[in-house]
C-alpha positions as a Markdown table, in Angstrom:
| # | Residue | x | y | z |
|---|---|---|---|---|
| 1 | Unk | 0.0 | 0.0 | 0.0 |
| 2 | Unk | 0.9 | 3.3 | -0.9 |
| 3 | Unk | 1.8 | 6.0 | 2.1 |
| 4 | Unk | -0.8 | 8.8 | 1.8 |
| 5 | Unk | 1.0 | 12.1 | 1.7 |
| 6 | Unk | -0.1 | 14.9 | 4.1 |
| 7 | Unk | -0.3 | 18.1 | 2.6 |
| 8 | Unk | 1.0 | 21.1 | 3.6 |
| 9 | Unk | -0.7 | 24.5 | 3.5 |
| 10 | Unk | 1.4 | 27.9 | 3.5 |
| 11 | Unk | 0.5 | 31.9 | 2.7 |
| 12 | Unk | 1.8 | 32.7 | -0.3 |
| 13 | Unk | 3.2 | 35.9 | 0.7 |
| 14 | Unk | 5.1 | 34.1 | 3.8 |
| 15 | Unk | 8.1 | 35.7 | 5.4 |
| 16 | Unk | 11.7 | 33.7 | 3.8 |
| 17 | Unk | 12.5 | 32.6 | 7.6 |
| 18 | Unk | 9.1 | 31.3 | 8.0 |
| 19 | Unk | 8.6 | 29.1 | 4.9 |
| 20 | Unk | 12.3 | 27.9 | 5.7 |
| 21 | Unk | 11.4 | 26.4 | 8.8 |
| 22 | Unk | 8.9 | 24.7 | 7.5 |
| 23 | Unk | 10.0 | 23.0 | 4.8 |
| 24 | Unk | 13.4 | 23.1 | 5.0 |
| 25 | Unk | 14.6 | 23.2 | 1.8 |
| 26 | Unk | 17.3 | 25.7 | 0.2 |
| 27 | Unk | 17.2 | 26.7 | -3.5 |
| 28 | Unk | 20.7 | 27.7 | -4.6 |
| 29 | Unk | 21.1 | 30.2 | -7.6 |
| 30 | Unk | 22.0 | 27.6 | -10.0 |
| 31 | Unk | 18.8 | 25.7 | -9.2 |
| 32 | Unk | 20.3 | 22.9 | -6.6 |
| 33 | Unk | 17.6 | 21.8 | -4.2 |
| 34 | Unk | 19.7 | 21.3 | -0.5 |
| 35 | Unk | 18.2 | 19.8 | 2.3 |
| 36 | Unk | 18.5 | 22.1 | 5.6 |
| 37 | Unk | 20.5 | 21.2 | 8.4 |
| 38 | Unk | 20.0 | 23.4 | 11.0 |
| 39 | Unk | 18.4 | 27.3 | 10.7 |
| 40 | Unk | 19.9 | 30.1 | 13.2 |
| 41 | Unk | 18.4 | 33.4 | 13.0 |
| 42 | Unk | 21.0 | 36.0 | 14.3 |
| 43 | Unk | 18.0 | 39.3 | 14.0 |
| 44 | Unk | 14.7 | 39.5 | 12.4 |
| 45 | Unk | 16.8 | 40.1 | 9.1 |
| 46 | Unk | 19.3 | 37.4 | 8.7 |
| 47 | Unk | 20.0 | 33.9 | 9.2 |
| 48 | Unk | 22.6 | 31.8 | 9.0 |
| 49 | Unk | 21.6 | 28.1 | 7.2 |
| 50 | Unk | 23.9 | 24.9 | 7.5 |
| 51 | Unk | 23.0 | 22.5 | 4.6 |
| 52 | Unk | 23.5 | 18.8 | 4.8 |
| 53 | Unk | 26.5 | 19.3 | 2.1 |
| 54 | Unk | 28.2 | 21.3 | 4.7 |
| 55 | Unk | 27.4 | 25.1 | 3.1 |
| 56 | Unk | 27.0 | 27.9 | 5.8 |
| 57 | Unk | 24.7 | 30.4 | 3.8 |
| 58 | Unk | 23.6 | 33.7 | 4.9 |
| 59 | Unk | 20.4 | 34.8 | 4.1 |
| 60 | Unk | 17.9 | 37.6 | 4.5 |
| 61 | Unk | 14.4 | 37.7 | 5.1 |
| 62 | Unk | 12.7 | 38.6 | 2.2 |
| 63 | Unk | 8.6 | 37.6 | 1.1 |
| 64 | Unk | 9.7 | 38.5 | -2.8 |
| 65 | Unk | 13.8 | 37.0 | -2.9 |
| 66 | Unk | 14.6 | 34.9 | -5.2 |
| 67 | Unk | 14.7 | 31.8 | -2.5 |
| 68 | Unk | 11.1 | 32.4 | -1.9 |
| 69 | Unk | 9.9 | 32.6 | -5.1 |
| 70 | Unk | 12.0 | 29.7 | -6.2 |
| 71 | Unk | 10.3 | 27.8 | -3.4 |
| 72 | Unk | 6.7 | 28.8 | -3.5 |
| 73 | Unk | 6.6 | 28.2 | -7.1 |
| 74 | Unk | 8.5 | 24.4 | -6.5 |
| 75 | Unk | 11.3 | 25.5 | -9.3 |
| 76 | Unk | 14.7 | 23.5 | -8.9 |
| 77 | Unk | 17.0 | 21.9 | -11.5 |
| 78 | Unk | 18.5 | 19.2 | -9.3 |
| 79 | Unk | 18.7 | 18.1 | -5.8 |
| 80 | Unk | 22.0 | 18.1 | -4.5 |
| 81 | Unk | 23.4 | 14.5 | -4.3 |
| 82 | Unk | 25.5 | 15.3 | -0.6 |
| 83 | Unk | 22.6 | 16.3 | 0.8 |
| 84 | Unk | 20.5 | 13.2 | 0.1 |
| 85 | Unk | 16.8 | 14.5 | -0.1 |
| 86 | Unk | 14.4 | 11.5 | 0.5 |
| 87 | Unk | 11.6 | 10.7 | -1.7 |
| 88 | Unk | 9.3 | 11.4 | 0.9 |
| 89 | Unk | 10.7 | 14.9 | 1.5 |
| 90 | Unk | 10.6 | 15.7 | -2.0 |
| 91 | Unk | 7.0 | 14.6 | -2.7 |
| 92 | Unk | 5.7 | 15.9 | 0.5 |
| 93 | Unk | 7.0 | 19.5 | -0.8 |
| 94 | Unk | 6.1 | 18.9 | -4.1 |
| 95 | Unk | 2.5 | 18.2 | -2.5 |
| 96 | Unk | 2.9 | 21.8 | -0.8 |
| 97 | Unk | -0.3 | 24.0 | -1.2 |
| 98 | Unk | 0.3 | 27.8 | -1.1 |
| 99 | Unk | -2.9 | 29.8 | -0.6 |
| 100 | Unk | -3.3 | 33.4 | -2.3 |
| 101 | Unk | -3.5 | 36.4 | 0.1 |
| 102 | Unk | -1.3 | 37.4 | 2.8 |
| 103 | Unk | -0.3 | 36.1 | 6.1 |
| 104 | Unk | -3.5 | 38.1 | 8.9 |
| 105 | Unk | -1.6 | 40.3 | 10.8 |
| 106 | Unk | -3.1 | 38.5 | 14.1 |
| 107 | Unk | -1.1 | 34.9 | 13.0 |
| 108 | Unk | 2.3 | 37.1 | 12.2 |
| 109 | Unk | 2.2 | 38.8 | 15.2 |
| 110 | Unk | 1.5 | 35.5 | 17.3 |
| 111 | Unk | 4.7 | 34.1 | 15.1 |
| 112 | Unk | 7.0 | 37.0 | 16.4 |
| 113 | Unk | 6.1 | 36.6 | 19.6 |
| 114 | Unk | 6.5 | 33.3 | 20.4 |
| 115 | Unk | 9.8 | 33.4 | 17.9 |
| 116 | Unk | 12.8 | 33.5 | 20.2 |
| 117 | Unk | 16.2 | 35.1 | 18.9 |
């Protein structure tokens, strides 16, 4: 039997930090898919991600950078081959649902709260 796959269901006009939480997936610029190691955020505008290739990336929070659109949209080339994405990973985000609109303020400033730096 076949594993049914939960979906998951994001804003489309989420934060960068937030959606990489989430799914934990880094699009480089040439279109490698890595798998995310761990995520520090060192202030509300950058983060520091550690792939599972060994890459330290720095990154900003952005709802319109390249990263996000790359994810929301599912576009990638390749996955990276040290990283070793599962199957289930992959079809699990390729299964993601993003819904139009933006983020109610009420749920972004619950997220900041409770988000601890």
């Amino acid at each position: 039997m076949a594993e049914k796959i939960r979906k998951i269901s994001c804003w489309r006009r989420t934060p960068l930090f937030l959606l990489l939480e989430k799914i934990k997936l880094w699009p480089s610029k040439q279109g490698v898919l890595h798998g995310v190691k761990t995520f520090e955020a060192s202030s509300d505008s950058y983060a520091y991600i550690l792939t599972h290739c060994g890459e330290k990336i720095l990154v900003r929070n952005s709802k319109n950078s390249r990263a996000a659109r790359w994810l929301r949209n599912k576009w990638y080339i390749k996955t990276c081959e040290k990283c070793a994405i599962p199957e289930w990973k992959m079809n699990k985000y390729v299964s993601t649902v993003f819904r139009q609109g933006r983020v109610p303020v009420f749920i972004e400033k619950q997220r900041k709260d409770n988000l601890i730096l």
